[in-house]
C-alpha positions in Angstrom: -21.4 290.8 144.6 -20.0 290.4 141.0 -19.8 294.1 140.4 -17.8 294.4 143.9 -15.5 291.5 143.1 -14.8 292.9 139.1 -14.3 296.4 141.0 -11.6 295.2 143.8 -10.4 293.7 139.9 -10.7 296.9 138.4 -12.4 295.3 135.5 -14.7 298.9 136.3 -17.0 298.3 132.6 -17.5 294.9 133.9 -18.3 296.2 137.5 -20.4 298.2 136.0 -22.4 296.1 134.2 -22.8 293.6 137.1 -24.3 296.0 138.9 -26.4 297.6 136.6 -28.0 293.9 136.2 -27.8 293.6 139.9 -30.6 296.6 139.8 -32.3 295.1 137.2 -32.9 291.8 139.4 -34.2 293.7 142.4 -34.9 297.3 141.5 -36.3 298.0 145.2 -32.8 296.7 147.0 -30.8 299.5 148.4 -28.3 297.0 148.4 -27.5 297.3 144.8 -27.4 301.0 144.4 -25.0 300.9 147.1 -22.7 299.0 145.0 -23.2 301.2 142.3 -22.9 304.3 144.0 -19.6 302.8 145.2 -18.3 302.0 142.1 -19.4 305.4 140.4 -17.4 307.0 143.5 -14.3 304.7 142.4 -14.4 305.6 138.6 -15.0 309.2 138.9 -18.5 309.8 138.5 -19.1 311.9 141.9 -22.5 313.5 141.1 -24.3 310.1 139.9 -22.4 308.7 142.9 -24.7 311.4 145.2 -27.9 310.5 143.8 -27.4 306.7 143.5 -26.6 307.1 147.4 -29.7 309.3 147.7 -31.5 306.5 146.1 -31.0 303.8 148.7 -31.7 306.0 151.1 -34.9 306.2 150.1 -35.2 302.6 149.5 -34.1 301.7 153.2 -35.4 304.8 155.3 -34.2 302.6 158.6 -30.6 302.6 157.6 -30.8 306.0 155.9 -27.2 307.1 157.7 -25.7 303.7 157.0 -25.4 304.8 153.1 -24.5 309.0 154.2 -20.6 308.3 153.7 -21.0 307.5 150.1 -22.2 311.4 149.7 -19.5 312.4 151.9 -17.2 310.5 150.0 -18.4 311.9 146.5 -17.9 315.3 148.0 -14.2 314.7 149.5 -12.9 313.9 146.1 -15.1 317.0 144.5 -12.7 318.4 147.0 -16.2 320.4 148.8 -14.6 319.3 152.3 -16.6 321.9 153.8 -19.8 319.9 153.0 -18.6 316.2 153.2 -17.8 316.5 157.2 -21.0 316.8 158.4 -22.7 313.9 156.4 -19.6 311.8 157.1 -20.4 313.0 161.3 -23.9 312.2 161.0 -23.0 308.6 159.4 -20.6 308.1 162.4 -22.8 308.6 164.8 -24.7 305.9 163.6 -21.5 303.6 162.6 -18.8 304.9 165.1 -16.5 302.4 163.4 -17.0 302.9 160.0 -13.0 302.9 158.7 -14.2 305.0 155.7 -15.8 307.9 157.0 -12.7 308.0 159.8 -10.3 308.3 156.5 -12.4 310.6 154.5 -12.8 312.9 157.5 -8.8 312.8 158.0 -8.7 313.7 154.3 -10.8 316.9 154.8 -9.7 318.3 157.7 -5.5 318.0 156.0 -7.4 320.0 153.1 -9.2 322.5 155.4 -5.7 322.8 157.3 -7.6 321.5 160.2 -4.6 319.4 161.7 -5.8 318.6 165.2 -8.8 316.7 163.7 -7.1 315.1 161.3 -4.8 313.1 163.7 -8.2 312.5 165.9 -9.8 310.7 162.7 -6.3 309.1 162.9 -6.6 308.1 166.0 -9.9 306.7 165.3 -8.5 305.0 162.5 -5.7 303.1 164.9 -8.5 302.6 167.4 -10.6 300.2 164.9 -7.4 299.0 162.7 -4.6 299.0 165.1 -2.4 297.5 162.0 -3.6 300.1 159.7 -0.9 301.1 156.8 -1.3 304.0 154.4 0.2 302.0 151.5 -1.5 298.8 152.0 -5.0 300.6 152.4 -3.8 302.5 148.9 -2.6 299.8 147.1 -6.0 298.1 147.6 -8.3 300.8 147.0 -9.7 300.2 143.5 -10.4 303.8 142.8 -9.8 305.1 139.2 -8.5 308.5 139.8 -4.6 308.4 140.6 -4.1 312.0 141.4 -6.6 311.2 144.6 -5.2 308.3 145.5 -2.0 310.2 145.7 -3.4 313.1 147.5 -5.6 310.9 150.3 -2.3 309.0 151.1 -0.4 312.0 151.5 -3.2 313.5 153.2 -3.6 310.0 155.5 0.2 310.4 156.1 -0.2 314.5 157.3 -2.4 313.0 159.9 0.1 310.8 161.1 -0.8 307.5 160.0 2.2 305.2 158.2 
């Protein structure tokens, strides 16, 4: 929880380092590679990101789709839309309201030019968060890179989100 908390502060060497003892504690909990695949995601390190996902994936076989959107969401911000919809599909079918997979898809299908979908996944998006705001779900993101923040609310805004 430290490494989530120092994230959301983006304190990301300390989030980092929470985590990385978080693993060290219990090297078998998916739990914790979660975490760390999250915060790789949200300081730009997409391909550890993948396998870290991979990782708890194999560590919790029964809730193998449950960790899928943190691939998905590695590959939206490679910008490999093509492959990121159907791992972030196959995580909503088991998680229909997963907020984070809904965005992520939006994102894709703005970049593929694939507007119909993108305002479904918006739709989806009002469905779960009826108060949903592009800026506030921004300004709270603790992710690193600038230039996708910009581009996802942009994107999120395409779809027809405010």
């Amino acid at each position: 929880m430290l490494g989530v908390i120092y994230l959301f502060k983006r304190q990301y060497d300390q989030a980092l380092s929470e985590a990385q003892r978080g693993i060290a504690l219990d090297p078998n909990g998916a739990s914790g590679y979660e975490v760390l695949s999250s915060i790789m995601n949200n300081t730009e390190k997409r391909a550890e990101a993948i396998d870290l996902a991979e990782k708890a994936m194999r560590l919790d076989p029964r809730n193998h789709d449950h960790y899928l959107y943190l691939e998905g969401w590695s590959y939206t911000q490679m910008g490999r839309y093509e492959e990121s919809i159907p791992i972030l599909k196959r995580n909503l079918a088991s998680n229909p309201n997963n907020l984070a997979s809904h965005y992520l898809l939006a994102v894709d299908y703005i970049e593929l030019g694939r507007e119909p979908q993108a305002r479904a996944e918006a739709a989806e998006i009002l469905r779960i968060s009826p108060n949903f705001s592009v800026d506030a779900f921004i300004s709270q993101f603790p992710n690193k890179d600038e230039a996708y923040k910009e581009r996802a609310s942009t994107d999120l805004h395409k779809a027809g989100l405010k």
